[in-house]
C-alpha positions as CSV (number, residue, x, y, z in Angstrom):
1,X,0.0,0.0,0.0
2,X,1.3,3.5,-1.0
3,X,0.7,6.3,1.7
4,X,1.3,9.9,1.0
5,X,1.4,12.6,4.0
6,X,0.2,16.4,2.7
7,X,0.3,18.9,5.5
8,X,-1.1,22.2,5.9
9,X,-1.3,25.5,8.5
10,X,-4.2,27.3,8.4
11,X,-4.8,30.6,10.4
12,X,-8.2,30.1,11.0
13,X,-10.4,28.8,13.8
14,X,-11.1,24.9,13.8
15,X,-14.9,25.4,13.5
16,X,-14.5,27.6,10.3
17,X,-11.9,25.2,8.6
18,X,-14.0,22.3,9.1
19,X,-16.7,23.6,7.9
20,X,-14.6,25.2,4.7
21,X,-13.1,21.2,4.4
22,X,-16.6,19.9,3.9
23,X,-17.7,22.0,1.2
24,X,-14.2,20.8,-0.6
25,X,-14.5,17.4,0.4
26,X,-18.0,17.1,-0.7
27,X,-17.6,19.0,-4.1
28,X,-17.0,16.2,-6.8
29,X,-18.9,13.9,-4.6
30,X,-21.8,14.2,-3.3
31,X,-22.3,17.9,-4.3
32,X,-22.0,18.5,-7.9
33,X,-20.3,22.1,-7.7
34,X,-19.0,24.7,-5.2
35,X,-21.6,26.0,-2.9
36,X,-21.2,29.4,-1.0
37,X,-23.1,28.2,2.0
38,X,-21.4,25.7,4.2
39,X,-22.9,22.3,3.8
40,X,-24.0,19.7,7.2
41,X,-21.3,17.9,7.7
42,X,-21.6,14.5,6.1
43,X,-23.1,11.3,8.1
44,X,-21.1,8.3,8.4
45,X,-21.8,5.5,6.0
46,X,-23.3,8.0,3.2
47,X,-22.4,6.7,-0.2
48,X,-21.6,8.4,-3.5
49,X,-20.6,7.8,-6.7
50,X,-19.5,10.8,-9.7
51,X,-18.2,9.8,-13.3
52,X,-15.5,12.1,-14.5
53,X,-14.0,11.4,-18.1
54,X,-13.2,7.7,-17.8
55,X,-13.2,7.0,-14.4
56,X,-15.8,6.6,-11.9
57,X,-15.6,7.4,-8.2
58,X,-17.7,5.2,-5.9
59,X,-17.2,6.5,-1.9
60,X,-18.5,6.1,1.3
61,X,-18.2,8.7,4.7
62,X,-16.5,5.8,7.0
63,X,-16.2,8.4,9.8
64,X,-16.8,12.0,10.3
65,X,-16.2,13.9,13.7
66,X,-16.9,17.8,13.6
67,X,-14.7,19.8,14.1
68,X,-11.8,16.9,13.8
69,X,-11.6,15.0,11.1
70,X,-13.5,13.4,8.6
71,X,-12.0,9.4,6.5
72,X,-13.5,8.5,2.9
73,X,-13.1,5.4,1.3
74,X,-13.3,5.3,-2.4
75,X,-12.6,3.1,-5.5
76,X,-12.0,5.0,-8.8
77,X,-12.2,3.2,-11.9
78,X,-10.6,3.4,-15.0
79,X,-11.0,0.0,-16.7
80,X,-8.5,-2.2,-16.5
81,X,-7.6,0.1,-13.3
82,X,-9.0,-0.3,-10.2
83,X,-8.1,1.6,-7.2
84,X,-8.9,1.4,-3.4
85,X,-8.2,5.1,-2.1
86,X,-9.0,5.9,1.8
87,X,-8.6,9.8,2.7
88,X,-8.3,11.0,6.1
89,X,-8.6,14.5,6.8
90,X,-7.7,16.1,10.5
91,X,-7.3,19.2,12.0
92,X,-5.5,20.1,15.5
93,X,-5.2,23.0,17.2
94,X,-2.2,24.9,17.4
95,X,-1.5,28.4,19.0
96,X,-3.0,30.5,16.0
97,X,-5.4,28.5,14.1
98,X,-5.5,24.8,13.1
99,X,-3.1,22.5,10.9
100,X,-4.6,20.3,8.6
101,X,-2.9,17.2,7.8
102,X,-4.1,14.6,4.7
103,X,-3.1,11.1,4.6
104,X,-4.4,9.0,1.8
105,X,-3.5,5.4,1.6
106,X,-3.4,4.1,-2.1
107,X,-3.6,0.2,-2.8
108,X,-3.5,-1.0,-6.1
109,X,-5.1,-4.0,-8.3
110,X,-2.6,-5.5,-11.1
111,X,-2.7,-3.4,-14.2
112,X,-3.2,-0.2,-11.9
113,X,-0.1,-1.0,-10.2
114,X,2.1,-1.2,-13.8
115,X,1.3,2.2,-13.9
116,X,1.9,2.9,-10.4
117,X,3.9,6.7,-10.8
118,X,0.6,7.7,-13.1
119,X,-1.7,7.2,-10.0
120,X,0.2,8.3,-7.2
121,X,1.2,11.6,-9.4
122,X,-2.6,11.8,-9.8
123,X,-3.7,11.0,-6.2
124,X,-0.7,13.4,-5.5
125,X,-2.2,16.5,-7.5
126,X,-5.6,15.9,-6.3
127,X,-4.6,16.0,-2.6
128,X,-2.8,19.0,-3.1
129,X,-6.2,20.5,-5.5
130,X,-8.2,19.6,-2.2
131,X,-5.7,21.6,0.2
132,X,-5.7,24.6,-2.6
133,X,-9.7,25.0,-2.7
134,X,-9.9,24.6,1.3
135,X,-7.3,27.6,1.4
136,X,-9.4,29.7,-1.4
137,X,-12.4,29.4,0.4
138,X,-11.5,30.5,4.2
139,X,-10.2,34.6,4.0
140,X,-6.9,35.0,5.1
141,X,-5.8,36.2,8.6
142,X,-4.3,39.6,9.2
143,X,-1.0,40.1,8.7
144,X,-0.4,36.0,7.9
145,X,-0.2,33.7,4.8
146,X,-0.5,30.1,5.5
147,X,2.0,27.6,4.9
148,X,1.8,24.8,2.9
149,X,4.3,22.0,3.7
150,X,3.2,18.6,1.4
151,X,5.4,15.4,1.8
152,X,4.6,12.1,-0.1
153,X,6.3,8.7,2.1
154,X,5.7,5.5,-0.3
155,X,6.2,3.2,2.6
156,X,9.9,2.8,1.6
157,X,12.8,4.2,4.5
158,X,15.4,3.9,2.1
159,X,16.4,6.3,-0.5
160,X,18.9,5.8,-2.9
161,X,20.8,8.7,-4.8
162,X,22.2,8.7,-8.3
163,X,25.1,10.0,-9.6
164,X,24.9,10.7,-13.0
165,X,28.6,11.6,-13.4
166,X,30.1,8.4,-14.0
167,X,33.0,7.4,-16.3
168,X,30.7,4.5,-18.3
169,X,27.3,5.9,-18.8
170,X,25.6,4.3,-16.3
171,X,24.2,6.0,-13.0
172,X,25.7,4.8,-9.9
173,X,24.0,4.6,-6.9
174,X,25.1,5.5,-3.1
C-alpha cells in the first residue's frame, strides 16, 4: 500500500476550517459544484458515486467527527484500473489556528499498479487541489499567509541517490 502525508497551517479557527473542508470534500462527490453556503457535515456510511471522463468514483463517509476529522473510502475506476483510495482529513489545534494534515493510503489492483507513478502523481495533485480549494475558500488572517508543507512517504525508509557523473554511462547509486 502506498501512503502519502500532505500537511497544511491554516490561520483560522477549527470550526471555520472544518466547515470550509466539507464544502471541498464534498464537491465532486456528493455535491455537484462549489456551494457558497457551508454544507452539514456528512453522516457516516453515506455513499456516492460521480463519473469524471473515464473514471468513476464510488465512496463512502467511513467516519466523520466535527470539528476533527472526517475518513473516505473510495474506489476510482478506469477500466482495467482499479483503485482502493482511503482519505483522512484532520485538523489540530495549534497556538493560531489549526493544521490540517491529509493522509491517503493508495492500494493498487494489477494493471493499476504497472502504472503505479501515473496514479500516485494523480492521487498526489488531487490532494494538493483539495488543500488549494480549502485555502481559497477560508479569507486569510491579518498580517499571515498560511504555509503549505506537502510530503509524499511510499512506505519505503530507504532512498537511494544517483550520480549521473560516472565514467561508463551508467548511474551509480550511493
Amino acid at each position: 500500500m502506498l501512503r502519502q502525508r500532505h500537511e497544511a497551517r491554516l490561520h483560522r479557527p477549527m470550526a471555520e476550517a472544518f466547515a470550509a473542508l466539507v464544502n471541498a470534500a464534498a464537491r465532486g462527490r456528493w455535491a455537484t459544484r462549489l456551494l457558497e453556503a457551508p454544507l452539514p457535515p456528512p453522516r457516516a456510511g453515506m455513499s456516492y458515486e460521480q463519473q469524471r471522463g473515464s473514471v468513476l468514483r464510488r465512496g463512502r463517509v467511513v467516519q466523520c467527527i466535527p470539528p476533527v476529522s472526517i475518513t473516505l473510502r473510495e474506489t476510482l475506476h478506469d477500466p482495467p484500473c482499479r483503485v482502493e483510495l482511503r482519505l483522512r482529513w484532520r485538523l489540530e489545534p495549534v497556538e493560531a489556528g489549526c493544521f490540517l494534515r491529509l493522509d491517503a493510503g493508495i492500494d493498487l489492483n494489477g494493471p493499476a499498479s504497472l502504472r503505479r507513478r501515473h496514479w500516485s502523481g494523480r492521487i498526489r495533485a488531487h490532494c494538493l487541489r483539495m488543500i488549494d480549494a480549502l485555502r481559497s475558500s477560508l479569507p486569510p488572517a491579518e498580517g499571515q499567509d498560511g504555509s503549505l508543507v506537502s510530503g509524499q512517504n511510499t512506505g519505503s525508509s530507504s532512498i537511494a541517490v544517483t550520480n549521473v557523473k560516472s565514467v561508463n554511462g551508467t548511474p551509480t547509486l550511493r
